[in-house]
N, CA, C and O of each residue as an XYZ file, in Angstrom:
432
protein
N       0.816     -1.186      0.000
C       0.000      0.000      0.000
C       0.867      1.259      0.000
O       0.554      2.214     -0.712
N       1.787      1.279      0.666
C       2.634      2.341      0.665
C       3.431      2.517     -0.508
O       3.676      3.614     -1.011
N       3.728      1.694     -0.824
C       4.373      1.328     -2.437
C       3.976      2.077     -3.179
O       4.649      2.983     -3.670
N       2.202      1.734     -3.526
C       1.593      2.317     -4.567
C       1.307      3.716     -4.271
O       0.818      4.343     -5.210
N       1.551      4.523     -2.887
C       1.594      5.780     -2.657
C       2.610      6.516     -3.019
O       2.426      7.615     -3.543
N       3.950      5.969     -2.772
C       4.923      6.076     -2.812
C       5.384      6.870     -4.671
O       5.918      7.920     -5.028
N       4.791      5.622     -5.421
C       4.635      5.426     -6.724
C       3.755      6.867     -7.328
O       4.086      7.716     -8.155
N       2.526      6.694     -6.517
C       1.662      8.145     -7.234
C       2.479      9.461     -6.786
O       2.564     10.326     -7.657
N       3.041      9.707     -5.649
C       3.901     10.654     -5.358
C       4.843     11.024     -6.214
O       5.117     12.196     -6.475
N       5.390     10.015     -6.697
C       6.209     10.306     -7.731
C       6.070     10.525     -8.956
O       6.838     11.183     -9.658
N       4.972      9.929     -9.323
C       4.544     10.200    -10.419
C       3.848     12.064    -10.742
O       4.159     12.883    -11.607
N       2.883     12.128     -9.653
C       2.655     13.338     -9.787
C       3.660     14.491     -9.423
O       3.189     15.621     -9.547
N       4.862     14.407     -9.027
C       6.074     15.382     -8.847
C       6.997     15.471    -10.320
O       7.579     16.490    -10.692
N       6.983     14.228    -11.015
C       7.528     14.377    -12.538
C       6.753     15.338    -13.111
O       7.162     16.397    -13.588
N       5.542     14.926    -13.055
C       4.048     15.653    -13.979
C       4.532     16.845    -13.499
O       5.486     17.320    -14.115
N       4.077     17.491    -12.478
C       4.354     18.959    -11.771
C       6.073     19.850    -12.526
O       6.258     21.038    -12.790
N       7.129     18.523    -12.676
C       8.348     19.603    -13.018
C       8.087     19.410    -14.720
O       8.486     20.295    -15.476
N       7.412     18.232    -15.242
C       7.771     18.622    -16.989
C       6.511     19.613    -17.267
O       6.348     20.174    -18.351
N       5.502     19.780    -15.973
C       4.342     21.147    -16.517
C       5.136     22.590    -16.192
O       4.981     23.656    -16.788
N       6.108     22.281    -14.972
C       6.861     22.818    -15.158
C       8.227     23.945    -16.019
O       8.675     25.091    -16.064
N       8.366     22.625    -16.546
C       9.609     23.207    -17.509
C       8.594     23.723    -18.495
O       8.427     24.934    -18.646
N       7.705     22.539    -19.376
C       6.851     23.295    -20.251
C       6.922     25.041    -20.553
O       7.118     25.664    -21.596
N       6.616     25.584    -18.859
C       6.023     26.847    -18.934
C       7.075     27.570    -18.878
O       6.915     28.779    -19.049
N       8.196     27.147    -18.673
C       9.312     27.953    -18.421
C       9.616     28.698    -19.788
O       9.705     29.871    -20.148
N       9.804     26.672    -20.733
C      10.570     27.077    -22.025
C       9.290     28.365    -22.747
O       9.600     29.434    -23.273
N       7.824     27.808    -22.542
C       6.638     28.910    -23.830
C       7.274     30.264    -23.329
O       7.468     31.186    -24.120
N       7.587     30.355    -22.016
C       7.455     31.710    -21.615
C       8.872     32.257    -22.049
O       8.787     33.376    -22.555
N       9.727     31.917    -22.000
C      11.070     31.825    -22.655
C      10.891     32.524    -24.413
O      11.323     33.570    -24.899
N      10.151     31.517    -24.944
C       9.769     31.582    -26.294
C       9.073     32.735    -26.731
O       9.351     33.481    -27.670
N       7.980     32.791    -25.800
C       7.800     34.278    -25.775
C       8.459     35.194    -25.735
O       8.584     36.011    -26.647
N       9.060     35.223    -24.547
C      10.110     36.948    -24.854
C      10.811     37.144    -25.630
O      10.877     38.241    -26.185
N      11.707     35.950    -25.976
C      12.522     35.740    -27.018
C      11.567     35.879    -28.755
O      12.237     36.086    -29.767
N      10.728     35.800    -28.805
C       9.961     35.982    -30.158
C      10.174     34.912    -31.084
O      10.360     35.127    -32.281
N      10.154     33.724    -30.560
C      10.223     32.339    -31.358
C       9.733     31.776    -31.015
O      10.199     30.674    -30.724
N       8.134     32.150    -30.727
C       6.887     31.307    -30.806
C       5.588     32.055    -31.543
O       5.353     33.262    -31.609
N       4.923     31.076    -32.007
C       3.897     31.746    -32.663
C       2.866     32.642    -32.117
O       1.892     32.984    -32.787
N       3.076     33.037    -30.875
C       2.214     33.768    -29.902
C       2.812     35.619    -30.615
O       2.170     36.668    -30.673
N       4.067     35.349    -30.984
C       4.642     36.764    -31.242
C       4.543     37.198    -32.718
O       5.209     38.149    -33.126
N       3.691     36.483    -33.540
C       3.109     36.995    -34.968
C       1.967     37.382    -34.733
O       1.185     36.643    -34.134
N       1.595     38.674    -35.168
C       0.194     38.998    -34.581
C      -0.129     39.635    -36.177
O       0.234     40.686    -36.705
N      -0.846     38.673    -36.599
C      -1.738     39.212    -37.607
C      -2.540     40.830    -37.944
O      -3.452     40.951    -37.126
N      -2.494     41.599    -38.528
C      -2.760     42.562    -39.010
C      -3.903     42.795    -40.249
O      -4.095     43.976    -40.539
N      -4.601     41.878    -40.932
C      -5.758     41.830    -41.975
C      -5.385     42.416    -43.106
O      -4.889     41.917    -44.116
N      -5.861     44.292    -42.682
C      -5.688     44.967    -43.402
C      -4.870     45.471    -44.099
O      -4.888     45.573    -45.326
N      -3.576     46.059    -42.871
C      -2.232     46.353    -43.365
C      -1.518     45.071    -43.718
O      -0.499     45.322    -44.362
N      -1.693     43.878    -43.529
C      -0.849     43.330    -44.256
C      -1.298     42.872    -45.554
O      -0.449     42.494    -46.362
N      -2.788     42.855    -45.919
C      -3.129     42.782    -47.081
C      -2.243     44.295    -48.274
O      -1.612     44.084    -49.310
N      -2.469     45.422    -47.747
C      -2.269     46.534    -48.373
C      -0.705     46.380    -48.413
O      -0.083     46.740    -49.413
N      -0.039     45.811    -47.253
C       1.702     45.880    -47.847
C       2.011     44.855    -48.868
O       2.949     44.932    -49.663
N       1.061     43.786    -48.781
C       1.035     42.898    -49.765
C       0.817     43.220    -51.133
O       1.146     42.665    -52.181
N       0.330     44.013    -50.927
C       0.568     44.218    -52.483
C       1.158     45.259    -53.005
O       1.298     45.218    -54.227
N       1.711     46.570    -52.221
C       2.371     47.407    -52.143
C       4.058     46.812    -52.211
O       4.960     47.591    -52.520
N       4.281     45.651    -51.952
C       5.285     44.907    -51.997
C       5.324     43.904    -53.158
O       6.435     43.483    -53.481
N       3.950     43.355    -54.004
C       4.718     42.531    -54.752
C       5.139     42.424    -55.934
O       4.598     41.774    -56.828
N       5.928     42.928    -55.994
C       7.282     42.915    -57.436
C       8.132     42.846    -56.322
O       9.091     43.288    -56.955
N       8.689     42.634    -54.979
C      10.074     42.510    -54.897
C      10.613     41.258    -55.250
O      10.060     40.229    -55.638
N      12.204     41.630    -54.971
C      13.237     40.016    -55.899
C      13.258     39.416    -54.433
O      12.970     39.925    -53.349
N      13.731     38.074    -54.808
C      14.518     37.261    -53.549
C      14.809     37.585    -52.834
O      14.366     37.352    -51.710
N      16.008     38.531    -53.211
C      16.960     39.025    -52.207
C      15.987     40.185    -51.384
O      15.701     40.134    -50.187
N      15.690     40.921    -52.066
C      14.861     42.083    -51.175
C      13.927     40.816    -50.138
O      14.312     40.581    -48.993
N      13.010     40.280    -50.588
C      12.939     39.443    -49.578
C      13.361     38.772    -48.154
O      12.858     38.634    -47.039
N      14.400     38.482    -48.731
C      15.058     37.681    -48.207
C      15.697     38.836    -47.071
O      15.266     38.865    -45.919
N      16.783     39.783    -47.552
C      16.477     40.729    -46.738
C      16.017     40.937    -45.588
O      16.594     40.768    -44.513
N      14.516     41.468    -45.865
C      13.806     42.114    -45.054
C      13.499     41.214    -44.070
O      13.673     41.389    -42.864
N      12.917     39.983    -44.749
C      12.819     38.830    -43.269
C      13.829     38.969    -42.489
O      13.620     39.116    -41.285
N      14.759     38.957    -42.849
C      16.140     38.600    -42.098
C      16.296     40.145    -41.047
O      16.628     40.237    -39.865
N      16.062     40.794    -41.646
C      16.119     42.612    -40.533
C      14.821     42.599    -39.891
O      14.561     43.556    -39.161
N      13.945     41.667    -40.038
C      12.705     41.709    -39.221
C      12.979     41.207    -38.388
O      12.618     41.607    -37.281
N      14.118     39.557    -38.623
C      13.919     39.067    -37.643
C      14.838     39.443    -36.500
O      14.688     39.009    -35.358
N      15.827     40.299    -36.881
C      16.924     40.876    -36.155
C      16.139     41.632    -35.227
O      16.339     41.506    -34.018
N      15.023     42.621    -35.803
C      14.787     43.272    -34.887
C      13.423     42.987    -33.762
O      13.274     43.495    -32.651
N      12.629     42.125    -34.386
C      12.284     41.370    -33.293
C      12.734     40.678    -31.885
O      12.342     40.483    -30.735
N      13.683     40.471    -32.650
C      14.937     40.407    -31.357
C      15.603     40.506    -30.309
O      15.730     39.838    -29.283
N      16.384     42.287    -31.081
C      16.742     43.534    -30.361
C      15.204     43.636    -29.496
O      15.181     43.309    -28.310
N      14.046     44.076    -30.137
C      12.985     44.864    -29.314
C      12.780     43.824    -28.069
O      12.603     44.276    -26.937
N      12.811     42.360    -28.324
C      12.687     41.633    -27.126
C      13.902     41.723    -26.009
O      14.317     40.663    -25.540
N      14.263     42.509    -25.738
C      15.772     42.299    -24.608
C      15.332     43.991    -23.775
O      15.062     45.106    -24.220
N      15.429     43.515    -22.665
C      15.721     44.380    -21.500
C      16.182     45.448    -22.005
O      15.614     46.510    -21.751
N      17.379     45.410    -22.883
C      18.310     46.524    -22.998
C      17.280     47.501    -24.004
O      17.433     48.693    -23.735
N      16.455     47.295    -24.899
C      15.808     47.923    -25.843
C      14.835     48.657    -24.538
O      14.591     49.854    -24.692
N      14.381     48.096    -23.500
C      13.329     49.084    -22.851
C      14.014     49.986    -21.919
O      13.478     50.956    -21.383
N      15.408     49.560    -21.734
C      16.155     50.721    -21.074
C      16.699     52.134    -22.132
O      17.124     53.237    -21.788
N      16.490     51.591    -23.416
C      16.475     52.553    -24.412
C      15.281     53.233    -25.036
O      15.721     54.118    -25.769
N      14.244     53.213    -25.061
C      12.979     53.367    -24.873
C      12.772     54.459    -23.010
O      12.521     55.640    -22.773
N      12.929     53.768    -22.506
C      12.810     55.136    -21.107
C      13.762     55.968    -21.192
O      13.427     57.151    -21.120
N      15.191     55.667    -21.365
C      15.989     56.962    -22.059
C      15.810     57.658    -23.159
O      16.698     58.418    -23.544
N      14.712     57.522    -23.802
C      14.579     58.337    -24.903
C      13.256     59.228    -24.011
O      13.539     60.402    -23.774
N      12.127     58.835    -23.611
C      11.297     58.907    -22.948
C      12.147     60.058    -21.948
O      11.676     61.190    -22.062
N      12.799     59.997    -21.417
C      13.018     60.519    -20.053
C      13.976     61.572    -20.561
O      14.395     62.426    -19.780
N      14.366     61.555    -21.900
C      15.366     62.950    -22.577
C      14.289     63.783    -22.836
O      14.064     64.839    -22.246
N      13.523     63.222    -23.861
C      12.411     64.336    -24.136
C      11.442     64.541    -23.142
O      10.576     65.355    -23.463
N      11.346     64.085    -22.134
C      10.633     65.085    -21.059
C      11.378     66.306    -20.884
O      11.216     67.502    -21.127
N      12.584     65.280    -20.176
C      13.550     66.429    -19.875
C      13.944     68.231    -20.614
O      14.268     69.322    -20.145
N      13.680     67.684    -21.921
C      14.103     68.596    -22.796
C      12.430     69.487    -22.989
O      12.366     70.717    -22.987
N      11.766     69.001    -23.072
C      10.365     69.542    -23.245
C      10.446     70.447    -21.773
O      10.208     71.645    -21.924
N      10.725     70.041    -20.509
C      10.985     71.210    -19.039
C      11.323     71.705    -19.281
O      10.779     72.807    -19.351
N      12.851     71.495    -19.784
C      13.402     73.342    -19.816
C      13.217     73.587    -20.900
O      13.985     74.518    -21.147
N      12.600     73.317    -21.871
C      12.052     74.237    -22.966
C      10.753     75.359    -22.583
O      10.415     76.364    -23.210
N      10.183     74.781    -21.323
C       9.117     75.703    -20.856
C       9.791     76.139    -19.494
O       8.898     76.394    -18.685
N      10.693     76.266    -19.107
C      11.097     76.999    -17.920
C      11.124     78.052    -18.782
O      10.312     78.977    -18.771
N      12.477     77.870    -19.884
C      13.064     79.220    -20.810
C      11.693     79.688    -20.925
O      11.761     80.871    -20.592
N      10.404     79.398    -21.230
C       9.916     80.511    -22.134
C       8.993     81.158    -20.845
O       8.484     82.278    -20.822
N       8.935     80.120    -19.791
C       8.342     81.374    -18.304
C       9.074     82.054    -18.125
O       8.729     83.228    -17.991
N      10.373     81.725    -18.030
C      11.233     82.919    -17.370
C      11.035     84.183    -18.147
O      10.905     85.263    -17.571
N      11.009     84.051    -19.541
C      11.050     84.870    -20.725
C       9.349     86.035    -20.791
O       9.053     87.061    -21.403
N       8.668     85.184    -19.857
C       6.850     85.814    -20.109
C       7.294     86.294    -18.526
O       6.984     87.482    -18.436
N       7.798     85.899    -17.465
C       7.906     86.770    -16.195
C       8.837     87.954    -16.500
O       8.516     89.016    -15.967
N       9.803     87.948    -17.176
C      10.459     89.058    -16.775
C      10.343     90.124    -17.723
O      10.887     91.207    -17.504
């Protein structure tokens, strides 16, 4: 009897780490942009680039996938949203004292 407890214990602790890992790797896949969760269909605009695009060659093709997929990439990494709030946080910056200068300029 203990055996066969013994047995389901174990069994359900495998189950638990490969549902486990499972979620690790999708979620992985996700950020990283090499799962199909990170193509997000568009209808319209991609009908209209579709055909706004077709006469290109191979290579233009070929190409562009290839710089899409680069930058799918780049945009997935930490470092792209620390570049994104530094851009964010210049042009505030710069938008303040662009309106200090022009109070100071209407006070005095």
């Amino acid at each position: 009897m203990a055996l066969i407890a013994l047995i389901a214990a174990a069994e359900a602790m495998l189950y638990s780490a490969s549902r486990s890992k499972r979620g690790q790797t999708r979620r992985q896949q996700v950020l990283m942009g090499n799962s199909r969760d990170s193509v997000r269909a568009l209808p319209l605009v991609d009908e209209y680039l579709k055909r706004k695009t077709a006469g290109a060659s191979r290579v233009q093709t070929f190409v562009a996938s290839k710089l899409a997929e680069l930058c799918r990439r780049v945009v997935h990494t930490r470092s792209f949203e620390y570049l994104v709030l530094h851009l964010i946080r210049t042009a505030i910056l710069k938008r303040r004292r662009k309106l200090s200068i022009s109070h100071l300029g209407v006070t005095l």
